[in-house]
C-alpha positions in Angstrom: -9.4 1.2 -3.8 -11.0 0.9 -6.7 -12.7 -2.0 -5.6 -14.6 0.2 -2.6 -12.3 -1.6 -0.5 -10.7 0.7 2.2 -8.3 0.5 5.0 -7.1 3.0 7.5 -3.6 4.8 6.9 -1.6 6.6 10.0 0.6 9.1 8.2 3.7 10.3 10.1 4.0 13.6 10.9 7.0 14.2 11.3 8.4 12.5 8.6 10.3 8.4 9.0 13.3 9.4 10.2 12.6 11.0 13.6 14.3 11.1 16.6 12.6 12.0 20.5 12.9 15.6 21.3 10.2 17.8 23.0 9.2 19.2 18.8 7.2 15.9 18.6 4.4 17.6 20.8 3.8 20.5 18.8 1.1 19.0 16.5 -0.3 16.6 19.2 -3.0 19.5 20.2 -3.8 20.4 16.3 -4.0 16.4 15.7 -6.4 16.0 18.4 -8.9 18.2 17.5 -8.5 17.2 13.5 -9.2 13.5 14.2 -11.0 13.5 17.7 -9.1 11.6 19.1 -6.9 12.5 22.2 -4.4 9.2 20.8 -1.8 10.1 18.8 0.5 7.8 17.2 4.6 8.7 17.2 6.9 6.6 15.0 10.2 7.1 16.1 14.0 5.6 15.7 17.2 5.5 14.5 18.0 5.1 10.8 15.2 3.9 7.8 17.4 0.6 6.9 16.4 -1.2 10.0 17.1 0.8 13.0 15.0 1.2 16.5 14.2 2.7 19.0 17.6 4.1 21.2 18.2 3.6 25.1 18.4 7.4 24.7 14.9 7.3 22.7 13.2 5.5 25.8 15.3 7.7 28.4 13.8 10.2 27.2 10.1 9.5 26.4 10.5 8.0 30.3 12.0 11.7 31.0 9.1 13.7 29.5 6.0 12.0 31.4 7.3 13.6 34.5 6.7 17.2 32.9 3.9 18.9 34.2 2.3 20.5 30.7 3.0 18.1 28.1 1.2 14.7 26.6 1.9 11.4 28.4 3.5 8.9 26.1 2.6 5.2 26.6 4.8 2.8 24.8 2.5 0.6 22.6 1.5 -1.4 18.8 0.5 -0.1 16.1 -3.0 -2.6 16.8 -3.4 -0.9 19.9 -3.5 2.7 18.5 -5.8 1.6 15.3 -7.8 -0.4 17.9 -8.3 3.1 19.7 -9.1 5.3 16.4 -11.3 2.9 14.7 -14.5 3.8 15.8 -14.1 7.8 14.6 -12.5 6.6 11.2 -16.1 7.9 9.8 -15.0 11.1 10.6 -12.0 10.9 9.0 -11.1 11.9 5.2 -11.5 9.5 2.3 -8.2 9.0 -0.1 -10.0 8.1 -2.8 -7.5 8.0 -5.7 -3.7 7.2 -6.1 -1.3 9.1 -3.2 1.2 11.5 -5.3 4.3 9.9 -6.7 7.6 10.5 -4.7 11.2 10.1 -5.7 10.4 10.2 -9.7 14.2 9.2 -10.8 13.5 5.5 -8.8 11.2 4.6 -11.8 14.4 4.2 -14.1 18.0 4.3 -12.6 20.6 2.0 -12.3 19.3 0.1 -15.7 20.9 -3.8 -14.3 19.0 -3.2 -11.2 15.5 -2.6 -13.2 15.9 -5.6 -15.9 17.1 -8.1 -13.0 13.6 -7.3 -11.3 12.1 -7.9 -14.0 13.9 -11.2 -15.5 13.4 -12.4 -11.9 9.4 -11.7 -12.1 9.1 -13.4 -15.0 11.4 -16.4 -14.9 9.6 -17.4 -11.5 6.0 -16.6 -13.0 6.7 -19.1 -15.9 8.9 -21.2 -14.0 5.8 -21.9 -11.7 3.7 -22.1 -14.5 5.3 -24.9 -16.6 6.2 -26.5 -13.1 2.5 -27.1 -12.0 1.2 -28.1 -14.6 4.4 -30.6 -14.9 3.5 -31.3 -11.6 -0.4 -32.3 -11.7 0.1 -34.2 -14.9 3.5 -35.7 -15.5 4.9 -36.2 -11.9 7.4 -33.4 -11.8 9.0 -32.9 -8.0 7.6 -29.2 -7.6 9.7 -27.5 -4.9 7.8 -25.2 -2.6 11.0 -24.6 -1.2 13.1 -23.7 -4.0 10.8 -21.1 -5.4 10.5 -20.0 -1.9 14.5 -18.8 -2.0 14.1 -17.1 -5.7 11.2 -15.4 -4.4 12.9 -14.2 -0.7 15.9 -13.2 -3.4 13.5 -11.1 -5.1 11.2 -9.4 -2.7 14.7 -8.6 -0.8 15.6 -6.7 -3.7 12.8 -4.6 -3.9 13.8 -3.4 -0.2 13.8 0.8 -1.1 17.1 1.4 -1.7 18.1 -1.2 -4.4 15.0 -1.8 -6.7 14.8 2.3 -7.0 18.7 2.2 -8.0 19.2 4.6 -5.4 21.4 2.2 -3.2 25.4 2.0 -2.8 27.8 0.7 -5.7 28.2 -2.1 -3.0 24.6 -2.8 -3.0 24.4 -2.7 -7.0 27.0 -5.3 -7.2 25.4 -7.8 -4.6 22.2 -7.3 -5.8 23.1 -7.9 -9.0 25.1 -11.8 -7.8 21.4 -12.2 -5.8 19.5 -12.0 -8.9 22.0 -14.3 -10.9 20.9 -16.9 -7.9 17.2 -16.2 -8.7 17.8 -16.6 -12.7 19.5 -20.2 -11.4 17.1 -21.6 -9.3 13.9 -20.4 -12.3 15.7 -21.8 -15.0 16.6 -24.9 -13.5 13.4 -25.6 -12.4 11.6 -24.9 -15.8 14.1 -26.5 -17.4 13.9 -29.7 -15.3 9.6 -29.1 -15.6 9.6 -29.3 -19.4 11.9 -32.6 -19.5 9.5 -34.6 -17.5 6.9 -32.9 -20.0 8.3 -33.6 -22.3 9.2 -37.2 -21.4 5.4 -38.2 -21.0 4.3 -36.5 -24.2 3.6 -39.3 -27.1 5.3 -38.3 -30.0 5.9 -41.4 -31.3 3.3 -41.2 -34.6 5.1 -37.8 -35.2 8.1 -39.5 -36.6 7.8 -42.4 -39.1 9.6 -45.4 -38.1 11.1 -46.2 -41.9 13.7 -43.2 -41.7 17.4 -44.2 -42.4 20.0 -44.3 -40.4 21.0 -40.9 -38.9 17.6 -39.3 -40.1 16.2 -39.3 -36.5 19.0 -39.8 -34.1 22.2 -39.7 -34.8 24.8 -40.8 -32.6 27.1 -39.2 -34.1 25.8 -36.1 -33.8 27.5 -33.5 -31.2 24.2 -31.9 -30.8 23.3 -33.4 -28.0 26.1 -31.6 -26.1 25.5 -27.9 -27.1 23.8 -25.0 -25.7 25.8 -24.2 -22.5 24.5 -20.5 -22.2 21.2 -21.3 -24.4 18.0 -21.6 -22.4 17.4 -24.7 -25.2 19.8 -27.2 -25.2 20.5 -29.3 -28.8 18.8 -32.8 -28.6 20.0 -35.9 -30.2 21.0 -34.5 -33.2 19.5 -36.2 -37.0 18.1 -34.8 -40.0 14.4 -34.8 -37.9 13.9 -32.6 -35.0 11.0 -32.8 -32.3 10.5 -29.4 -30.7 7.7 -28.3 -28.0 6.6 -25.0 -28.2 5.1 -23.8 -24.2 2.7 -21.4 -23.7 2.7 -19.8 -20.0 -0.6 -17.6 -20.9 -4.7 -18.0 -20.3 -5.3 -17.6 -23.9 -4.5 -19.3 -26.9 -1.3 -17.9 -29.0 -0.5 -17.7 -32.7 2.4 -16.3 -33.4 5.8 -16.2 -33.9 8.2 -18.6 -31.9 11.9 -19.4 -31.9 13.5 -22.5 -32.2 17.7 -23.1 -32.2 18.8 -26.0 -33.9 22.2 -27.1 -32.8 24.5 -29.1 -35.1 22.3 -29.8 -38.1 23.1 -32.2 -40.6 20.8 -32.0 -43.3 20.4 -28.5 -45.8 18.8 -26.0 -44.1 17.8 -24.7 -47.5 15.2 -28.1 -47.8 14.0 -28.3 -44.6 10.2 -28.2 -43.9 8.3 -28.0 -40.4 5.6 -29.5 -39.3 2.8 -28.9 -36.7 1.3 -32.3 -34.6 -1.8 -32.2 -36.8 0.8 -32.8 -39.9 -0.1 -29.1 -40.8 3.0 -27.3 -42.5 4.2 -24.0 -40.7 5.4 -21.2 -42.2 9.3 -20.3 -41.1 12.0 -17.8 -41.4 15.3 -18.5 -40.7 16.8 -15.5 -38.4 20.4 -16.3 -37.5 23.3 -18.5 -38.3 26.2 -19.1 -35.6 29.0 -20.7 -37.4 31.2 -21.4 -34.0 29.6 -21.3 -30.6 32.1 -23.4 -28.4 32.5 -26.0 -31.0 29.2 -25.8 -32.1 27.2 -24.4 -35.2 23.5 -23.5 -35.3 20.3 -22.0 -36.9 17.8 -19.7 -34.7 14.5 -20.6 -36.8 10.6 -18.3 -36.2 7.4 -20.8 -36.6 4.7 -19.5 -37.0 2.2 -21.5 -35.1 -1.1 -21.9 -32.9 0.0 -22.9 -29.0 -2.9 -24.1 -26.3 -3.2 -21.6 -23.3 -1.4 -23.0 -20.2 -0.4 -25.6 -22.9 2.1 -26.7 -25.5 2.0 -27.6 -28.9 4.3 -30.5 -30.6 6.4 -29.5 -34.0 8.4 -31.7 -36.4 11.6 -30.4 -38.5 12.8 -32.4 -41.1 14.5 -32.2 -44.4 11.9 -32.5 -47.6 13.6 -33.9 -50.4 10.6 -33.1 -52.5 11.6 -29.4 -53.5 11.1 -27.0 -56.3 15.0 -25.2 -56.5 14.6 -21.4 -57.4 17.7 -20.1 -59.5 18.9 -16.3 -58.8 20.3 -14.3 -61.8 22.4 -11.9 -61.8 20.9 -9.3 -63.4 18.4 -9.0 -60.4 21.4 -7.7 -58.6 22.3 -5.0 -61.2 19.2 -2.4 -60.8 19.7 0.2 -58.5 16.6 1.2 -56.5 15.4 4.5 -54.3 16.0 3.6 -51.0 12.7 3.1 -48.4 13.0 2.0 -45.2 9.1 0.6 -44.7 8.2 -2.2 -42.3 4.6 -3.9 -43.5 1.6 -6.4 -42.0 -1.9 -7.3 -42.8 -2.2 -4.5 -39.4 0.5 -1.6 -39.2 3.0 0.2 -41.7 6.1 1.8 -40.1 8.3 3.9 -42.4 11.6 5.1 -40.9 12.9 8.4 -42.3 16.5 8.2 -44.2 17.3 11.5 -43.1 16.9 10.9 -39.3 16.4 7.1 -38.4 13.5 8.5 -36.3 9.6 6.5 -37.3 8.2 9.3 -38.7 5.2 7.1 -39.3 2.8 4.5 -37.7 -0.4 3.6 -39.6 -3.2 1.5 -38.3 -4.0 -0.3 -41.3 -7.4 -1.1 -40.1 -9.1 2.2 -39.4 -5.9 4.1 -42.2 -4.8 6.3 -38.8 -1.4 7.9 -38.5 -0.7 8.1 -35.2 3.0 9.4 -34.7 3.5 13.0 -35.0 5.6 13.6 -37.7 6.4 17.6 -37.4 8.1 16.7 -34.1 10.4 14.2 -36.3 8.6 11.3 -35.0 9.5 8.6 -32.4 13.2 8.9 -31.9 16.2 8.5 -29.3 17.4 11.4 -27.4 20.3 12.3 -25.3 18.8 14.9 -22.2 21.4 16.1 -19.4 19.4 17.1 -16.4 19.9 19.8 -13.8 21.7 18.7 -11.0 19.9 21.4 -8.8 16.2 20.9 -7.9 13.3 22.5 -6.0 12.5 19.2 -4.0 16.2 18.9 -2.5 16.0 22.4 -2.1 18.3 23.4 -4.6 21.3 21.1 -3.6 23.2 19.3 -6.4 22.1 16.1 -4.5 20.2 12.4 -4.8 20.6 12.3 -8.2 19.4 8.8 -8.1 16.5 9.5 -6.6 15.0 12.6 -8.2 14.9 13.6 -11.8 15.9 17.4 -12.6 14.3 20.1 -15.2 15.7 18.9 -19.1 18.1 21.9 -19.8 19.4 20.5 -22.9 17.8 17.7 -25.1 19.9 16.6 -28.5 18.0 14.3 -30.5 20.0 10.9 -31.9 19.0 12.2 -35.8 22.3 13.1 -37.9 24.9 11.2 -39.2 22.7 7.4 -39.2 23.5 4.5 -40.6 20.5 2.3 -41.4 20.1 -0.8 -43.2 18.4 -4.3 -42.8 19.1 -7.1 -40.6 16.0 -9.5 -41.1 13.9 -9.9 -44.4 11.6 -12.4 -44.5 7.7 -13.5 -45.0 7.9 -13.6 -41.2 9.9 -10.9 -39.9 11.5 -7.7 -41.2 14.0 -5.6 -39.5 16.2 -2.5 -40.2 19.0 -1.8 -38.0 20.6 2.2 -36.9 23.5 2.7 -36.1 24.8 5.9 -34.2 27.7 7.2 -32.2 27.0 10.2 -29.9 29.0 11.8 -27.7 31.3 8.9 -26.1 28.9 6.0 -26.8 27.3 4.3 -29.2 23.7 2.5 -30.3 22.8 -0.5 -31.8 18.6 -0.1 -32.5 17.1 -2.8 -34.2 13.2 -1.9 -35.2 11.4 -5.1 -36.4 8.2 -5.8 -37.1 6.8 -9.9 -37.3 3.7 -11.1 -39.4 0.4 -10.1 -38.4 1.7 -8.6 -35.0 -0.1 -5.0 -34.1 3.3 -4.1 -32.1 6.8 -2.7 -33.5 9.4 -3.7 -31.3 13.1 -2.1 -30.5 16.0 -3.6 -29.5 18.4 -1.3 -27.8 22.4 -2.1 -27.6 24.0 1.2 -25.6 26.9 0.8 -25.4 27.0 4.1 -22.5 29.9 5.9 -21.8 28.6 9.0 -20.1 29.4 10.2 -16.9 27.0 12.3 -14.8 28.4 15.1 -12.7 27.7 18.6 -10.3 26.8 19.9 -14.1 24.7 17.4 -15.4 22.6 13.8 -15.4 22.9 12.4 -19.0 20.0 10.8 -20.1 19.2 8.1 -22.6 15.4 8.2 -23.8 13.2 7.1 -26.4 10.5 9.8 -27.5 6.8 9.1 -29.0 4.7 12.3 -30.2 1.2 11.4 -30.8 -0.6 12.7 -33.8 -3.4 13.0 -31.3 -4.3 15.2 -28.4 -4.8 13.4 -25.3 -4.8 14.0 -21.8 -5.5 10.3 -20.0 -2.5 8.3 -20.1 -3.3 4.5 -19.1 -0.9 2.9 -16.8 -0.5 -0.9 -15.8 -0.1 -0.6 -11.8 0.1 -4.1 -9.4 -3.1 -6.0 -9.8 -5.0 -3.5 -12.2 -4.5 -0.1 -14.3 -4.7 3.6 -13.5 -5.7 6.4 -15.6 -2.9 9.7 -15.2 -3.5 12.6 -16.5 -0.4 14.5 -18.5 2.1 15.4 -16.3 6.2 16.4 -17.0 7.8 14.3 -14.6 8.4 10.7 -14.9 5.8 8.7 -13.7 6.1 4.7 -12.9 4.2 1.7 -14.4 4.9 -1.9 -14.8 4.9 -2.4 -18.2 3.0 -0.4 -20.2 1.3 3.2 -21.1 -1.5 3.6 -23.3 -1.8 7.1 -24.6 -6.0 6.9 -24.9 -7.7 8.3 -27.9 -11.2 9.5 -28.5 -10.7 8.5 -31.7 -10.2 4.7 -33.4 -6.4 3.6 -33.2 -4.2 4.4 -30.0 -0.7 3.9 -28.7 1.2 2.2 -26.2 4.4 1.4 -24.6 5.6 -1.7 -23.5 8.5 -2.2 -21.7 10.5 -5.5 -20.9 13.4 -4.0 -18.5 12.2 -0.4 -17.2 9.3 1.4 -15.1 9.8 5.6 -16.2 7.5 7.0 -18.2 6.7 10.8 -18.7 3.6 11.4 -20.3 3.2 15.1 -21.3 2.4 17.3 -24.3 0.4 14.8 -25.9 3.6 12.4 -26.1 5.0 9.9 -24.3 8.5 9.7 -22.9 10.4 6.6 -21.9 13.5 6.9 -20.1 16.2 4.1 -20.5 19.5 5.2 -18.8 19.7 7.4 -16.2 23.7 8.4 -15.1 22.9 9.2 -11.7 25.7 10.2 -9.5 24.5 10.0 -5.7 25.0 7.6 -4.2 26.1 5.6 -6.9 29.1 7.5 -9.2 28.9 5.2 -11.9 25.7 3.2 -12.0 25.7 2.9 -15.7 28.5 2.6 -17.2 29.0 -0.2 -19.8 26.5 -2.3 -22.6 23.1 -2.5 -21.6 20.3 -4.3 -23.7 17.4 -2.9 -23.5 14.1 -4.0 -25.0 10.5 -2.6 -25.5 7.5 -2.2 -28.3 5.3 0.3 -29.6 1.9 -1.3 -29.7 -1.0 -0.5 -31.7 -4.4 -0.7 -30.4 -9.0 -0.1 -31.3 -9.0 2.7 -29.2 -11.7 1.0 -26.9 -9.5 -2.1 -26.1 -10.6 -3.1 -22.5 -8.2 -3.0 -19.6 -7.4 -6.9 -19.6 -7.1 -6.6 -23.4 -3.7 -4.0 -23.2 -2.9 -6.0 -19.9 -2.7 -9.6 -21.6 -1.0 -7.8 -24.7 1.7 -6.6 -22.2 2.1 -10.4 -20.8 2.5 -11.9 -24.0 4.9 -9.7 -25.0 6.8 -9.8 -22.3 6.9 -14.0 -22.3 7.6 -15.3 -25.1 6.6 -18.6 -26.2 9.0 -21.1 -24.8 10.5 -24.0 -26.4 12.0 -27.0 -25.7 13.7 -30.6 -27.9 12.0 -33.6 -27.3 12.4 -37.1 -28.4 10.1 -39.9 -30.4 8.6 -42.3 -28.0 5.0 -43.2 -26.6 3.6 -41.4 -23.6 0.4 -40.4 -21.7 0.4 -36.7 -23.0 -0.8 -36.2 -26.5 1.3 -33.7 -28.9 -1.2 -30.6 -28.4 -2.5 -30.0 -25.3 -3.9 -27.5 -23.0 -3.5 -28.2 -19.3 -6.1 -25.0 -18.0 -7.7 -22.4 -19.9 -10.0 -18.9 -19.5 -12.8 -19.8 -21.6 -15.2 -17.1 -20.4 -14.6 -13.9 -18.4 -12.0 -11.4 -19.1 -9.7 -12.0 -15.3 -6.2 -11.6 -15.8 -4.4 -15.0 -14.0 -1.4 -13.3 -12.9 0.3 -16.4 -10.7 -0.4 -20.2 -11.5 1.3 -21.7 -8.6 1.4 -25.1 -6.5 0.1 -24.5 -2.8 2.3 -24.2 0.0 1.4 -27.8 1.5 2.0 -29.3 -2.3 -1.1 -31.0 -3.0 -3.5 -28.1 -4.9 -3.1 -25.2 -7.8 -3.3 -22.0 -6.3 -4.2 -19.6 -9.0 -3.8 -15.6 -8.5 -6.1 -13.5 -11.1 -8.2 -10.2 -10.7 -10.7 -8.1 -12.7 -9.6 -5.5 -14.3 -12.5 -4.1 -16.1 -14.5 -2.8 -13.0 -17.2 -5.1 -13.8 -19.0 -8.2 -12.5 -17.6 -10.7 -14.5 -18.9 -14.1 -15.0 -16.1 -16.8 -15.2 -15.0 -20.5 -16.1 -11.6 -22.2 -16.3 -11.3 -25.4 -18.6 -9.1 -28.4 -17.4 -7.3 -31.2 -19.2 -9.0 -33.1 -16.6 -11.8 -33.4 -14.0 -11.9 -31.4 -10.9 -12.1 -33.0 -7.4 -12.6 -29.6 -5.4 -12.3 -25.8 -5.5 -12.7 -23.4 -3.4 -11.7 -19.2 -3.1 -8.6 -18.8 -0.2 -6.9 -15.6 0.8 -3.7 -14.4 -0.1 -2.3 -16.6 2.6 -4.1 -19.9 1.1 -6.4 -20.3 3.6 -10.0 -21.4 2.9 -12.4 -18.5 2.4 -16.2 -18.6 2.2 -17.8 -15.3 1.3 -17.7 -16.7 -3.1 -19.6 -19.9 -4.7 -17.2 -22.1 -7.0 -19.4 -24.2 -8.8 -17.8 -27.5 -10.5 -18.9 -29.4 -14.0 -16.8 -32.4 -14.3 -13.2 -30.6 -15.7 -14.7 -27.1 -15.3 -15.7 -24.7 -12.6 -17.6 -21.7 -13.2 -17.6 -18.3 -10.6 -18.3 -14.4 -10.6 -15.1 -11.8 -9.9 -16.0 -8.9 -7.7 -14.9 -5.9 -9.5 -11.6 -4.8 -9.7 -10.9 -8.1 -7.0 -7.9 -9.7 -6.3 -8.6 -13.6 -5.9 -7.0 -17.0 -4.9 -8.7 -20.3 -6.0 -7.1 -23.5 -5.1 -8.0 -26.1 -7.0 -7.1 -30.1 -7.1 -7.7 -32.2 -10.0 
């Protein structure tokens, strides 16, 4: 590992699925003279879902000691045969780098299975989250037990035959009912989390006690009972709205969050918002929904600055003190050449009217195009695949699980129709609309204030079937206006550098195409894992319509999300990997209510206020009375670090991944901080009780 950690690997020889015959002895002599050792180890067994050894499996082995010239075979544990090699593993050769990829078409089909991984992930990351820190400091009942079953849901979904979409319509379907439970069981939890939060935060000086009747709380109001189907659900209703805005990451946030206001009484054109320091905040209306089961309401972006681990307390109200704004007419009647340019203090994006493709990204800071125009820029493509490959030796079979050579590639560029769906001082948008073949797209490309990444939201509705003549292919295209041949890819606990390579390669979220020069590029996905990084471009693969085993893994809407991130060329490793997380968890929000409490309105329960660690789990212990929090290095670097808490700490100390006590690393405690140094490229627990 990258860390200089090392363990030692048995690698089957004669592949997992083997059964007992007398050709399992033909390597045994050419084995023991590689490794030295006259032990061998023989996996054997029926089936690679599950199955065991046979009667006829042990029959046999039994059988075979009697010959005269052949091995003996001992039945044994894995222990006993590592036990046996360990002390020649000096001898033995040194993996030191990533084993080859296998199975490349894993990385992206059966698009439901892929985004319900990932929603799972992430609802029980923030779900634990918002649920410890509920826990430590407002009394919330934080079941061990509860996350236990979303978590058993989820790790039995990334069994190998259903996370790589390579399972049975049968095991699509169930999978798909298992991760509904997962989304059930996070979402009730963080729900439940914020409104005990919520109920000990004093908000009471937030709201002035002279407002009229109906201006706070109004029972009246039928907001109260909307947002079945809304993560946020509509509050009490009233001219004056308390909102709590969460943040589930180690650093401090500004930017853009959403709010829906359910039921609203007052004008939404002479409202005003409010931060807890009494600080206006800059907003942008986004959506209206005129009839939602009864209901009406607004989604609303504020901008504004959120703690790390921590929340942040904002007021809406109506201000009667406005300046009205009259339109004329005339402003309507001047005809203007069309551009279609999105704009910040950091990027440009233009979008060509010709082909809907960005034909340009510019980092404003260092005045760097980075998208290669000549190959029409970054664009969506339709690709049917070869059914016949090299690797199933040229059989038209397991689609799902291997990619095939592009044969045809037809790139989503005629016959667009583009125009904008957001304008505002916060967030611009256009939106292309295309039919191809049988189906049709929905992109919206949208840039928000001050943000480095643009950010596309894909509606497919897919209607192409794959068959014995071809795999068609959804995909999203980047060419770099720079050469490069290190591609940068976000792997469990840490990154990896690939070089270019024309197959699909996997990471889990992002790519970063690296650049000897100032500005670089990267992809960050939300819902997928395929990325082929090649020709100094990178390719992201979005629907796959494999055939085998599945016939029709695709079929239907899918919503698919992801950005194109802009970045200084030398951004460290934890910098593109905490980009990633905040992109992919959003600022959460949540109604409150006035009343007094123990919590003031702006708070920050933990934060990183030295050290570059990524915290990738904030968690309660198993036995329910200490934090346990994940992180590792990512820099390669000895890194000197110290965690801030809302209060003091009673004791800390380093654990395994089990939670047991450890004592090979020093925790050092300062009244509400404690202070430590990663190893490099580590992967740590530290429990902690306040």
């Amino acid at each position: 590992a990258p860390s200089g950690a090392e363990i030692l690997v048995h690698r089957d020889y004669n592949f997992y699925n083997s059964d007992i015959a007398p050709h399992i002895a033909e390597q045994v002599v050419d084995l023991a003279n590689i490794t030295g050792s006259k032990k061998i180890l023989k996996v054997y067994g029926v089936g690679d879902h599950g199955g065991g050894p046979t009667r006829r499996d042990i029959e046999k082995l039994i059988e075979m000691n009697s010959w005269k010239i052949f091995p003996t075979f001992k039945f044994g544990t894995f222990r006993e045969y590592f036990e046996a090699i360990k002390p020649m593993r000096d001898t033995f050769p040194l993996v030191n780098d990533e084993v080859n990829f296998i199975c490349d078409g894993c990385y992206t089909t059966q698009t439901t299975i892929k985004a319900g991984n990932r929603n799972s992930e992430r609802l029980l990351n923030e779900s634990e989250i918002i649920g410890t820190f509920s826990k430590l400091y407002a009394g919330f009942n934080y079941s061990t037990k509860s996350f236990e079953r979303g978590w058993i849901k989820t790790l039995f979904n990334q069994f190998h035959d259903i996370l790589p979409g390579s399972g049975v319509t049968a095991t699509r379907e169930y999978a798909s009912g298992e991760y509904q439970k997962v989304a059930g069981v996070a979402a009730a939890n963080r729900k439940t989390a914020f409104r005990v939060l919520a109920d000990k935060i004093n908000t009471d000086a937030l709201v002035s006690d002279n407002l009229n009747d109906g201006e706070f709380f109004n029972p009246e109001s039928t907001a109260d009972t909307a947002g079945a189907g809304f993560f946020q659900s509509g509050g009490a209703g009233g001219k004056t709205r308390i909102f709590h805005l969460f943040n589930t990451a180690a650093t401090e946030r500004h930017e853009l969050c959403e709010i829906t206001v359910w039921d609203y009484e007052g004008d939404y054109g002479h409202i005003n918002i409010k931060d807890s320091a009494g600080n206006p905040c800059n907003f942008q209306i986004v959506e209206h929904g005129n009839w939602y089961w009864g209901h009406q309401y607004s989604k609303i972006l504020v901008e504004a600055t959120v703690p790390a681990f921590g929340y942040e307390t904002i007021v809406l109200s109506e201000n009667l003190n406005y300046t009205f704004t009259p339109r004329y007419v005339y402003e309507m009647r001047t005809q203007h050449e069309e551009h279609f340019i999105l704009e910040n203090s950091k990027v440009k994006v233009t979008i060509s009217p010709d082909t809907g493709a960005v034909c340009s990204i510019i980092d404003k800071k260092t005045n760097t195009e980075l998208v290669d125009s000549s190959r029409i820029g970054a664009s969506f493509r339709v690709i049917d695949e070869a059914v016949r490959k090299q690797i199933t030796g040229w059989q038209d079979s397991m689609s799902a699980w291997f990619t095939g050579r592009y044969k045809n590639i037809e790139t989503l560029n005629e016959n667009v129709e583009i125009y904008p769906s957001k304008s505002g001082a916060l967030r611009n948008a256009f939106t292309i609309e295309k039919k191809f073949r049988n189906s049709s797209v929905n992109i919206e490309i949208s840039l928000d204030k001050d943000s480095p990444i643009v950010n596309f939201k894909v509606n497919c509705n897919w209607r192409e079937f794959g068959s014995n003549e071809k795999i068609p292919v959804l995909g999203f295209y980047l060419p770099l206006a720079y050469s490069t041949d290190d591609y940068l890819c976000d792997v469990p606990a840490g990154t990896a550098v690939r070089k270019s390579f024309n197959l699909d390669i996997p990471a889990n979220s992002f790519v970063c195409a690296k650049n000897e020069g100032s500005s670089a590029l990267s992809v960050i996905s939300k819902t997928k894992y395929g990325f082929r990084c090649h020709d100094n471009s990178i390719a992201f693969c979005l629907i796959r319509s494999a055939t085998n085993p599945d016939l029709t893994p695709e079929i239907g809407n899918h919503f698919i999300e992801f950005g194109v991130a802009v970045s200084d060329s030398k951004a460290k490793n934890n910098e593109l990997i905490e980009t990633s997380y905040d992109y992919n968890h959003s600022i959460l929000s949540f109604v409150g209510k006035k009343h007094t409490g123990t919590l003031p309105a702006n708070n920050a329960f933990m934060k990183k206020t030295s050290g570059d660690v990524i915290i990738s789990a904030v968690k309660m212990t198993e036995n329910g009375n200490s934090a346990a929090i994940r992180f590792y290095e990512a820099n390669g670097i000895s890194d000197n670090v110290e965690f801030e808490f809302a209060s003091p700490v009673k004791s800390a100390h380093f654990a395994d991944i089990t939670e047991k006590k450890t004592l090979d690393s020093a925790v050092t405690i300062e009244n509400n901080k404690i202070k430590f140094t990663a190893a490099p490229y580590a992967l740590s627990t530290l429990i902690v009780e306040i």
